[in-house]
N, C-alpha and C positions, 0 to 999 in steps of 0.2 A: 350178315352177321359174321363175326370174326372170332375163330375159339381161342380162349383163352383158360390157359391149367392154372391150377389155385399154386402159387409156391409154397404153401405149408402142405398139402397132401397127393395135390397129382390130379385131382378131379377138374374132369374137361367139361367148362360152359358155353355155349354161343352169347356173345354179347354186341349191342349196337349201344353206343354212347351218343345221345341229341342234347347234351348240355351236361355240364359240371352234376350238378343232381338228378338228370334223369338217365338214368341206365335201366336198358331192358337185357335181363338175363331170361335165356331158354336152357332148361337143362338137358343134358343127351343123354343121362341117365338118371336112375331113381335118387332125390336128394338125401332122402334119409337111408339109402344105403352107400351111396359111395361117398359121403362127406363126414366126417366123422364128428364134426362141428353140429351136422342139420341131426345125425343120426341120435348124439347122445339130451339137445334142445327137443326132438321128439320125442326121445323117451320120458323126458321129463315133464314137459305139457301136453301130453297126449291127451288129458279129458280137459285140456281149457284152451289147446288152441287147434282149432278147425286146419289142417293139413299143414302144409308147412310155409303157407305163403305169408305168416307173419314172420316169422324167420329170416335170421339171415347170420352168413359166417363171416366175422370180420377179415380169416387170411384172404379169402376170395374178391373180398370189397378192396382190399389194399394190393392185392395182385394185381385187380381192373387199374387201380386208380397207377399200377408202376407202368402198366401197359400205357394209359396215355400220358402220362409223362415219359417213359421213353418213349413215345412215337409208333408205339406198335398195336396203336386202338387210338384212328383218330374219333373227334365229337363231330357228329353229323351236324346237315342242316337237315327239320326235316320238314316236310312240305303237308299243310292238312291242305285236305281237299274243300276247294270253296265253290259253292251252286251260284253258277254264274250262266253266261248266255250259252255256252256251249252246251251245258245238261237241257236249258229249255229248247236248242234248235234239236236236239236229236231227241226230244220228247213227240215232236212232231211230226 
């Protein structure tokens, strides 16, 4: 994963990109305190929406999207895992 700061506040996320629309964001810190975006969207939904994983900050999402277009977050390939002869030979 590769950190990337939002350029509207400074909050630092690990991010892995595996395609145009699939981005996995991990946070390194609490979202609804150091994003000001996630903090003032929780104050507001706090009894309708369950934590903050429906949430999202738009400067964050267009910081990722400046990172891979300038080349500083590229888009993975990513490999799922397939049950094949290898898991049945070490089954045995």
């Amino acid at each position: 994963m590769k950190q990337i700061d939002c350029q509207q506040c400074g909050t630092a996320v690990l991010v892995e990109k595996y395609s145009i629309p699939h981005t996995s964001v991990q946070w390194v810190s609490d979202a609804a305190t150091s994003c000001p975006r996630f903090a003032e969207a929780t104050a507001d939904a706090r009894d309708s929406v369950c934590g903050t994983t429906a949430l999202s900050c738009s400067s964050l999402s267009q910081s990722i999207d400046d990172a891979v277009r300038d080349g500083r977050l590229e888009i993975k390939s990513r490999v799922e895992p397939v049950i094949g002869d290898a898991l049945v030979e070490d089954a045995f």
